[in-house]
C-alpha positions as CSV (number, residue, x, y, z in Angstrom):
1,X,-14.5,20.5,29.4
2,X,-16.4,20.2,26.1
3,X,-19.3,17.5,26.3
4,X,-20.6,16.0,23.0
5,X,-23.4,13.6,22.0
6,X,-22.0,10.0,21.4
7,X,-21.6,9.5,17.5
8,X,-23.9,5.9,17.5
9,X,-27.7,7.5,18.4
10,X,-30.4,4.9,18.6
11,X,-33.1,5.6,16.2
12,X,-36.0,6.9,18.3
13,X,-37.0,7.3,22.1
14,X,-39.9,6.7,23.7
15,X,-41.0,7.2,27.7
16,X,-42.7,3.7,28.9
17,X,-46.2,4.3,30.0
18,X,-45.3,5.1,33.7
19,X,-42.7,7.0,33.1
20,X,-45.1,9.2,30.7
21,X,-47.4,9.6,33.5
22,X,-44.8,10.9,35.9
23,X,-43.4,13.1,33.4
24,X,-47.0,14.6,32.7
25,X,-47.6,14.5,36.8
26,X,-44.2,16.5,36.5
27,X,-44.9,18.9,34.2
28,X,-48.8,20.1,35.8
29,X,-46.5,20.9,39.0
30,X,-45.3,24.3,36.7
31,X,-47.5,27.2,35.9
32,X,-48.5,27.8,32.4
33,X,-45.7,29.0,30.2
34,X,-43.3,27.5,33.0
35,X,-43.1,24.3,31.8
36,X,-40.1,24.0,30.4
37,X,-38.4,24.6,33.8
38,X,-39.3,20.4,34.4
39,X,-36.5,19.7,32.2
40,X,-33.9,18.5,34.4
41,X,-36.5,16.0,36.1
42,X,-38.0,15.0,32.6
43,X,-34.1,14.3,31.4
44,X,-33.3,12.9,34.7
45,X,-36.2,10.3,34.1
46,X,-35.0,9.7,30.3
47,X,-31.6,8.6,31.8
48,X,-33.0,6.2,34.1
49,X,-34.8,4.5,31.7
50,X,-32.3,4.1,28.9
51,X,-29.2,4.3,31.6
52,X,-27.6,7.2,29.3
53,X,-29.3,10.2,27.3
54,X,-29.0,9.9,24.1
55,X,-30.5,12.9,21.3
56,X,-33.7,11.6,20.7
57,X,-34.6,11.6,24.4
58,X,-33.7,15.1,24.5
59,X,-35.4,15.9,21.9
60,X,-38.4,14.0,23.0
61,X,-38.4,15.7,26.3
62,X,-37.9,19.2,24.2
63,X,-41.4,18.0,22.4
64,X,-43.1,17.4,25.6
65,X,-42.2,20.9,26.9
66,X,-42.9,22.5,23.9
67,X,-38.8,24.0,24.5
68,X,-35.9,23.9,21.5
69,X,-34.3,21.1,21.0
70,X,-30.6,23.3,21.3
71,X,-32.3,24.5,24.7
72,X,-32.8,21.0,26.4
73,X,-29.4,20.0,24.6
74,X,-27.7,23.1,26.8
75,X,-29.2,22.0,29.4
76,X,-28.4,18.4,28.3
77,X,-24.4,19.0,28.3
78,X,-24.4,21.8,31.2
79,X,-25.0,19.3,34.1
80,X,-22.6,15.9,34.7
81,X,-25.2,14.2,36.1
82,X,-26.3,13.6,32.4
83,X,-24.7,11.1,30.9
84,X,-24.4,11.5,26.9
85,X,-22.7,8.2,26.4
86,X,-23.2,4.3,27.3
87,X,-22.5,3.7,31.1
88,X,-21.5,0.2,32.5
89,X,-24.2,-1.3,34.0
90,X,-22.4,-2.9,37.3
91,X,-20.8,0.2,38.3
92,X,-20.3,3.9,37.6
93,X,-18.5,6.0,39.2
94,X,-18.7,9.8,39.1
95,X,-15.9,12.3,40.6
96,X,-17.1,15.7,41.6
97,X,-14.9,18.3,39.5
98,X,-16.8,21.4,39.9
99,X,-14.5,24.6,41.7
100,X,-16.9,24.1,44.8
101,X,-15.8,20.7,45.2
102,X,-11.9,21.1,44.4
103,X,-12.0,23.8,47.3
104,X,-13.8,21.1,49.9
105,X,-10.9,19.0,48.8
């Protein structure tokens, strides 16, 4: 399934102030020239905050690891637990369909 960045992007992205300092906590848990293996938890956190990822928070969290932005944007459209469009606020609901979990039925 091809994944794509939603057409209307907001103009910039910014982390609020605690969500910079976990993302900087995040980032000191990596050795030096590691860091860019906090991107899942850095994009995770961007998506929480915004309640979707949009391209300037991956690039944003590309800047802060010092990474591509095409890098973090694989990464970005890889997992399904990113979402690259506007969610619902009330609910969302996510079905599982990876091989592992059409085989666990």
């Amino acid at each position: 399934m091809l994944r794509r960045l939603h057409p209307e992007q907001p103009e910039s992205f910014a982390f609020t102030d605690a969500n910079l300092a976990w993302a900087k906590a995040q980032i000191t848990k990596y050795p030096d020239g590691r860091q860019a293996s906090a991107i899942i938890p850095l994009l995770w956190r961007a998506q929480e905050q915004e309640g979707w990822l949009s391209r300037p928070a991956i690039e944003y969290v590309a800047d802060m690891l010092g990474m591509a932005y095409i890098r973090a944007l694989e990464v970005a459209t890889f997992y399904f637990m990113f979402q690259l469009q506007p969610v619902g606020t009330v609910a969302h609901i996510q079905v599982c369909g990876t091989t592992s979990c059409m085989i666990c039925g």
